[in-house]
N, C-alpha and C positions, 0 to 999 in steps of 0.2 A: 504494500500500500504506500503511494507516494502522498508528500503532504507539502503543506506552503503555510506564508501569514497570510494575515489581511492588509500586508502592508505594500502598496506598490509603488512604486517608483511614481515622482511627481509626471512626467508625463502621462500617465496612464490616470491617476488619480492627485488632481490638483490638493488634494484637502491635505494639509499636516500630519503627520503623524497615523498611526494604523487604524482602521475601522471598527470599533465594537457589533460581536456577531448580531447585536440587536440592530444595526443599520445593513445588515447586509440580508439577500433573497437569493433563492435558490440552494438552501442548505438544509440538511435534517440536524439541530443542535444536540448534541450528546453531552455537554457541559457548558458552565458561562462562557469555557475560554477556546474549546473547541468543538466541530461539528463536520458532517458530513457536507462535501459538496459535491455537485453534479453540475454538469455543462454550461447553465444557466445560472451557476454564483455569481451576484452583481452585487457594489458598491452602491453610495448615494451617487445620484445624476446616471446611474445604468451601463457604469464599467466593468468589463471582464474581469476578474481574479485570475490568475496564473494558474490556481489550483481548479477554476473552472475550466479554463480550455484544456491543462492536461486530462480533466475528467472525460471530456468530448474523445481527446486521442486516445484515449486508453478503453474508452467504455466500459466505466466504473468508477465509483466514489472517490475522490479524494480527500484527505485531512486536512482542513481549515483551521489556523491556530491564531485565535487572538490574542497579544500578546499585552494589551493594556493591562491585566491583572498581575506581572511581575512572575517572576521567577515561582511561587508556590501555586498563585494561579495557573500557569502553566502544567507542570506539574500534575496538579490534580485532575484535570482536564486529560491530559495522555495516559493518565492512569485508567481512567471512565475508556477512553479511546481503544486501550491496548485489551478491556476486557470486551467488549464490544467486537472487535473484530478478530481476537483469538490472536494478538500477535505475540511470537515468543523471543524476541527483539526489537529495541530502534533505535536506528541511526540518525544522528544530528547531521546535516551535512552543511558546509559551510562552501561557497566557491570565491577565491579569493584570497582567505589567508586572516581575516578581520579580526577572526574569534580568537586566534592567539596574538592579540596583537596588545603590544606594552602599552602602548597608550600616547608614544611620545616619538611616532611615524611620522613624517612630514606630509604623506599622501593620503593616511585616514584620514575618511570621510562620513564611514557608515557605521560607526560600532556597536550601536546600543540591542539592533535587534538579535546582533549574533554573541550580545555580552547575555542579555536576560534570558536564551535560549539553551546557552549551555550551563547556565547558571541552575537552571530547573532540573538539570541533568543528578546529581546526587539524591535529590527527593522522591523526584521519582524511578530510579534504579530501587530504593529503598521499599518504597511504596505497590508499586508493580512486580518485583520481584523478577523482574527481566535486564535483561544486559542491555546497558545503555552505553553507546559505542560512540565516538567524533569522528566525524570524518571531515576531509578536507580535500575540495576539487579544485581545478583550473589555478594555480600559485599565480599569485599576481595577475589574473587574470582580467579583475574588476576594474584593473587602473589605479589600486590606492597603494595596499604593500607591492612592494619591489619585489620578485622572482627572487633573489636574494638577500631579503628580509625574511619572507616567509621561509627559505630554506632554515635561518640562521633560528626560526621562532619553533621549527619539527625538529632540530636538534637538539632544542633545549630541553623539551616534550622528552625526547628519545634518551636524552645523561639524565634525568628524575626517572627512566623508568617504563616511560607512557607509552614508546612507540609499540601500535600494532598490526606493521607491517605496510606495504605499499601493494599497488600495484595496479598495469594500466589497462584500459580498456579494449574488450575483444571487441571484432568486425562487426554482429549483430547490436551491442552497445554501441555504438557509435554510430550505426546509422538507425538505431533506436534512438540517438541523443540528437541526430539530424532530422528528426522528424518534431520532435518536442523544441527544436530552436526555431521552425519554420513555424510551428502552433502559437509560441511564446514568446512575448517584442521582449528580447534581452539581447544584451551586451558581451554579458562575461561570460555566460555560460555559449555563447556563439565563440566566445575568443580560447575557452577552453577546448570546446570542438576540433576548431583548428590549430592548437596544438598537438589533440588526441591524431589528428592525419598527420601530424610529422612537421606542421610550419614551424618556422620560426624565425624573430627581428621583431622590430617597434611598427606595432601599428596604431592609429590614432581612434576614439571612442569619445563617447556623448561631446560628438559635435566636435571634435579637434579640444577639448577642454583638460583630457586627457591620454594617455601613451600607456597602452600594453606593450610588454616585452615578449616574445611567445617564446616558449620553450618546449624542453619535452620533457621537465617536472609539469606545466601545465597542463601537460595528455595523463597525468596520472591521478591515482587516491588514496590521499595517507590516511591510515586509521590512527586513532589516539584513544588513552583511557581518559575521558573525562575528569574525574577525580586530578590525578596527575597533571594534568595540563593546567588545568586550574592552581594548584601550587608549584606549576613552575611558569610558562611563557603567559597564559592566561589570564595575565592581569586583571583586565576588564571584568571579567566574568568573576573572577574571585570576587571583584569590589563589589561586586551588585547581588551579592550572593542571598543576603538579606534582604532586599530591597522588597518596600509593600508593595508598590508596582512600579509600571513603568516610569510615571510622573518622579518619583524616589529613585529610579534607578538615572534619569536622567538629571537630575538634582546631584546624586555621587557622582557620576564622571564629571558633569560641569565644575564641581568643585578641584575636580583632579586636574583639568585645567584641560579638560576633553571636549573637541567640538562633535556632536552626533550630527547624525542625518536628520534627527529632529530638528535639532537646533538651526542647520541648512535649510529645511522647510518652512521650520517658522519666519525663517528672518525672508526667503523668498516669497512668498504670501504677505506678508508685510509691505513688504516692497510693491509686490503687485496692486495693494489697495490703493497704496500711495501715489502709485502712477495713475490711475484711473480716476483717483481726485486730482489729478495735476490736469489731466485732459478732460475735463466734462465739462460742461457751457460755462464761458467768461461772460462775466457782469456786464451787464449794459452799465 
């Protein structure tokens, strides 16, 4: 069973910050903070979710995870989920490199949703009684860490202990992953693709604003023990480990001197209103 947030990327979904499941249609709710979705999962104003078009390609549910309740709310949600659908593991998967990421990257951009994600990860290993596994796809994929940060962030994972091995993707996954990037308007996971066929050098994403470097760590998928990662490269995640939600969770990074993809939302929405009052009818 493949799963997602509610949170998309501002082109997709102008509004701040991630969706509570009570504003979204097209889901069967199985807890406040996640739910079934099917092809027709929409946001307010009647946008796609990622985990609704994968439902469409796959022809079957996917897992919808609201992530405003914070690391326990999560959590308890994937517990309800994992009894629900009989699952006897889950994999967090990150693509990118964010979720180990110290906090003090020059390129982070996006941390909070893959800090409070893995951060839910000890509670519910505990709770569910299932192996709860990291994983990590396309290295520097996203345009924020360096292909050479995230190597420098799985080595530190791997001296505490954590590493649970690598390894890259076969024929029928790949052009399983070619069909899910034609479904799905992404970036990274396109730029991770084309590392999985072999590219590699700088190519440029959202809009020349950013430079992936492609490799052929990018064709691959590190596993990691949660636990572990979290006391060593993990920082993020460690800090928000507590956290009542996410509004708490972004309150701790901001303090650590962390900009999120929240805080890039808010301040662009901002800006947007601002221009829209700088252009509307001048006074007679």
């Amino acid at each position: 069973m493949l799963g997602g947030l509610t949170w998309e990327r501002g082109p997709i979904d102008p509004l701040p910050g991630p969706r509570r499941l009570a504003e979204v249609t097209g889901v069967r709710p199985l807890h406040e903070a996640v739910a079934l979705a099917g092809p027709d999962a929409r946001g307010p104003g009647g946008f796609r979710f990622a985990a609704g078009r994968v439902a469409e390609l796959l022809g079957e549910p996917t897992v919808l995870v609201d992530p405003n309740g914070g690391p326990s709310a999560i959590a308890a949600g994937l517990v309800v989920a994992c009894r629900e659908l009989r699952c006897d593991a889950v994999v967090l998967l990150d693509v990118g490199g964010d979720v180990l990421a110290h906090g003090d990257e020059p390129g982070l951009g996006s941390p909070l949703a893959d800090a409070v994600m893995l951060a839910a990860a000890p509670a519910l290993a505990a709770a569910a009684g299932v192996p709860v596994i990291g994983a990590l796809f396309g290295s520097g994929c996203d345009g924020e860490l360096r292909p050479d940060e995230v190597s420098a962030r799985l080595a530190e994972v791997a001296a505490a202990g954590g590493s649970l091995g690598d390894c890259a993707l076969d024929s029928p996954t790949v052009d399983r992953l070619a069909e899910a990037v034609e479904a799905v308007p992404t970036e990274a996971s396109a730029m991770a693709l084309r590392s999985a066929r072999g590219e590699t050098g700088d190519v440029p994403i959202r809009e020349g604003r950013r430079t992936v470097t492609l490799t052929s760590a990018g064709g691959r998928v590190f596993f990691f023990d949660c636990e572990v990662a979290m006391r060593s490269a993990a920082r993020l995640a460690a800090a928000v480990r507590d956290a009542r939600d996410l509004e708490d969770a972004q309150r701790i990074l901001e303090g650590m001197g962390v900009r999120t993809e929240l805080s890039w939302e808010r301040s662009a929405a901002a800006a947007s209103r601002h221009a829209v009052g700088v252009q509307g009818p001048r006074p007679r």
